[in-house]
N, C-alpha and C positions, 0 to 999 in steps of 0.2 A: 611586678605585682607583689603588693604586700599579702601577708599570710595571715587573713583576719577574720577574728571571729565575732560577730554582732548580738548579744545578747536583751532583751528586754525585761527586767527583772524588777519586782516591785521590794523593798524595802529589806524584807526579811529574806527572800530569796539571795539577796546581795550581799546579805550578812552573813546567814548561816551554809553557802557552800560548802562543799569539804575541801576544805582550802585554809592558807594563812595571809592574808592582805597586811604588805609590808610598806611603808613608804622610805624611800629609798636615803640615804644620808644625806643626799647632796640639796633635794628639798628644805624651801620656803619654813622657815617655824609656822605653828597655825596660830592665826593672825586674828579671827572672827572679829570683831568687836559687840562685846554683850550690852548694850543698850540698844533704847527701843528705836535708836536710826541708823544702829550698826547691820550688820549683815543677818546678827542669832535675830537681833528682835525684828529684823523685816520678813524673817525665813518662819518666824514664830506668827505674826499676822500675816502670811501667807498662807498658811496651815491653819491658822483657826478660818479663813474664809474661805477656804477649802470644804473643812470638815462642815463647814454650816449652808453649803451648797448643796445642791444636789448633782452637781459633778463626780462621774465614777471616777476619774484617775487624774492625777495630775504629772507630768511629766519634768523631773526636777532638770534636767540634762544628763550629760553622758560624764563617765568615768572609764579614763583610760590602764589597764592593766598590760603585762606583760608576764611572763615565766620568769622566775628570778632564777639564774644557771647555777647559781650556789648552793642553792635549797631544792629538793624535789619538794612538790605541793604547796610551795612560799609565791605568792604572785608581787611583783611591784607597782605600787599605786603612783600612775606617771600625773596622771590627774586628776583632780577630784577630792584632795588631802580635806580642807576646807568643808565639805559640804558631809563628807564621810566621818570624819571628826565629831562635827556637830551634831549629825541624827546620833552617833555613838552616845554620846553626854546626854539628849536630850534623852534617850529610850530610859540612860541610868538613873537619872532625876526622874521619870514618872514610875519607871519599879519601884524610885522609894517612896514616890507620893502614895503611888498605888498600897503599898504597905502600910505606911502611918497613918493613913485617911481609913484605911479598913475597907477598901473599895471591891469585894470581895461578892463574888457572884455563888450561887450553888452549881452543883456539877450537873454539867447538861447543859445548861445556861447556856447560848448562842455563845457570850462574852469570856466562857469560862474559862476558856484557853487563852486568853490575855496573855497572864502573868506569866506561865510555862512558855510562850513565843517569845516575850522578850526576856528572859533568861536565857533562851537560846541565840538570841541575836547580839546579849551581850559577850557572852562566855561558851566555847565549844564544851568544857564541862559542865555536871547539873549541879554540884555542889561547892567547887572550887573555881577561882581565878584561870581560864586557859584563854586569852585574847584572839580575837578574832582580826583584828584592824592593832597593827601594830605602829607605834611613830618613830621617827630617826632618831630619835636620844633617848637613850638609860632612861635619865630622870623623869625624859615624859612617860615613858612607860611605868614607870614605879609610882609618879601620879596618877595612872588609869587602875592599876590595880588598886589605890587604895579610895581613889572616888568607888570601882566596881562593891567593895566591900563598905563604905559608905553608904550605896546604894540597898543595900541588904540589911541595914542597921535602922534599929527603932530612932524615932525623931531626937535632932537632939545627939544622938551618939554617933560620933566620929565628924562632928560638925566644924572641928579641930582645926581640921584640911581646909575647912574655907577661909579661915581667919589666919593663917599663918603665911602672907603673902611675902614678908622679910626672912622667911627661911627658904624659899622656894627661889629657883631659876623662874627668867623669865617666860620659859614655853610650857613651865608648871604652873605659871599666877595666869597664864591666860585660860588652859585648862580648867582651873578652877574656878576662875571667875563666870565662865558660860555654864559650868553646873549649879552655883550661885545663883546666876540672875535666869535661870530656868527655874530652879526648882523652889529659892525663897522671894524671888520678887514676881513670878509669872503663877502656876501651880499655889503656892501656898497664900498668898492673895487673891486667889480667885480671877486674877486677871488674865487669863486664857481659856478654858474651858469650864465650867461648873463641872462637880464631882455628883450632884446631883439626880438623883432618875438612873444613872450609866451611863452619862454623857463623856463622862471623862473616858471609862473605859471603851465608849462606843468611838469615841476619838484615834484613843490610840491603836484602835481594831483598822479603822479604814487608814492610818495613818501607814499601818506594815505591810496592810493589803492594797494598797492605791495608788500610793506615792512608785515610782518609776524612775530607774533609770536607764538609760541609754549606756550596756557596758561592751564598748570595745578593748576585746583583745588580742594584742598584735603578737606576733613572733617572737619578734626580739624588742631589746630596749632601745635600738636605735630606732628601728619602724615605731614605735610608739611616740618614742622624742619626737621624729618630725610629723605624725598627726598630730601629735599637741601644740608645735609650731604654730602649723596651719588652723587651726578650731579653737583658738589661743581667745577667745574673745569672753569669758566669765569670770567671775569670781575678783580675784586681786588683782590688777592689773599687774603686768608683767614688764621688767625693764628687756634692753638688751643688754644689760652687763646679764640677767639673771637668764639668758635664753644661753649667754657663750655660756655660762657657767655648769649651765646642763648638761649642754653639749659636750665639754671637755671632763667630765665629772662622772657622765656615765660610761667610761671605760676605766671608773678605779673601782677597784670591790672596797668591800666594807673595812676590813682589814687597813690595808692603804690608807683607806682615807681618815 
């Protein structure tokens, strides 16, 4: 019997545990593809026909975690890189829309807590870069702290990072490209939700409060590898070189590998 823990958690509660969510070295680069028949823009009109329902929840799938044995409080993200990535980058892109657009409620306002939620859900600190969802390479990390600081910057500044695709790795140009085509071809177009009325931020209110995941967490990283095995059916399809690879991968530590 595996030693498992089932959680149902909506968006922000997945984010801001007191925890560190790590995805492990031996992991997929994240792949998304940002246009509107890749996985961001189908995940993106998935969400606005959500938000325009009158459906309370929508149930995105599950994300499998474990205890990472190196780190007290670091969990390993066996599943779910993909999908956890993407709400990451999308929350970043609408704290900045939310800020250059001026979308800005009074205090008391139902909406007012917006902004404060997702600065929490991007950063465990209130003023500074502390990452919540970490990726398997340096470089992508040094790309998320400088999109999170992006994020925080008036329109226009530090826009740098989107254009500089020949100075970046490729798991930095893809990174940036889904904060890109979230935040200037979806948001700054108008082509996802009007900023109108509070639509925008009544959006991204049900969006932290609705959205759902399914988070099992297993014991160890082997019980988690083989439920991921078996439930193996989302997101990027999976080869068998990339299942042995797992397999023999998660008994090296970070180190090693």
């Amino acid at each position: 019997m595996f030693k498992t823990k089932v959680e149902l958690r909506n968006l922000k509660e997945y984010l801001t545990q007191d925890r560190v969510i790590r995805i492990p070295p031996w992991q997929r680069e994240y792949g998304w593809k940002p246009n509107e028949n890749g996985q961001v823009g189908v995940l993106l009109s998935d969400m606005k026909e959500f938000i325009e329902s009158d459906d309370s929840e929508y149930l995105i799938g599950s994300v499998i975690l474990c205890p990472d044995t190196e780190q007290k409080g670091r969990f390993l993200l066996i599943d779910g890189q993909q999908r956890s990535m993407t709400f990451l980058i999308f929350l970043m892109a609408a704290r900045k829309y939310i800020k250059n657009e001026n979308l800005n409620v009074e205090d008391g306002h139902p909406l007012s807590s917006v902004i404060d939620e997702l600065k929490d859900c991007i950063s465990a600190k209130k003023d500074e870069y502390s990452g919540r969802l970490y990726m398997n390479q340096d470089d992508a990390n040094k790309i998320l702290e400088s999109l999170y600081l992006w994020s925080t910057a008036s329109d226009e500044v530090g826009d740098d990072i989107l254009f500089n695709a020949d100075q970046q790795t490729l798991t930095q140009q893809n990174l940036v490209n889904v904060a890109k085509y979230i935040y200037r071809d979806n948001f700054k177009k108008n082509k996802w939700i009007s900023k109108e009325d509070n639509l925008f931020l009544s959006a991204i209110h049900k969006i932290l409060h609705t959205i759902r995941f399914v988070e099992l967490q297993l014991g160890s990283q082997d019980e988690a590898i083989t439920v991921y095995d078996h439930i193996n059916d989302r997101g990027l399809p999976l080869s068998s070189a990339d299942i042995i690879k797992n397999r023999i991968f998660q008994h090296v530590n970070e180190s090693q590998f």
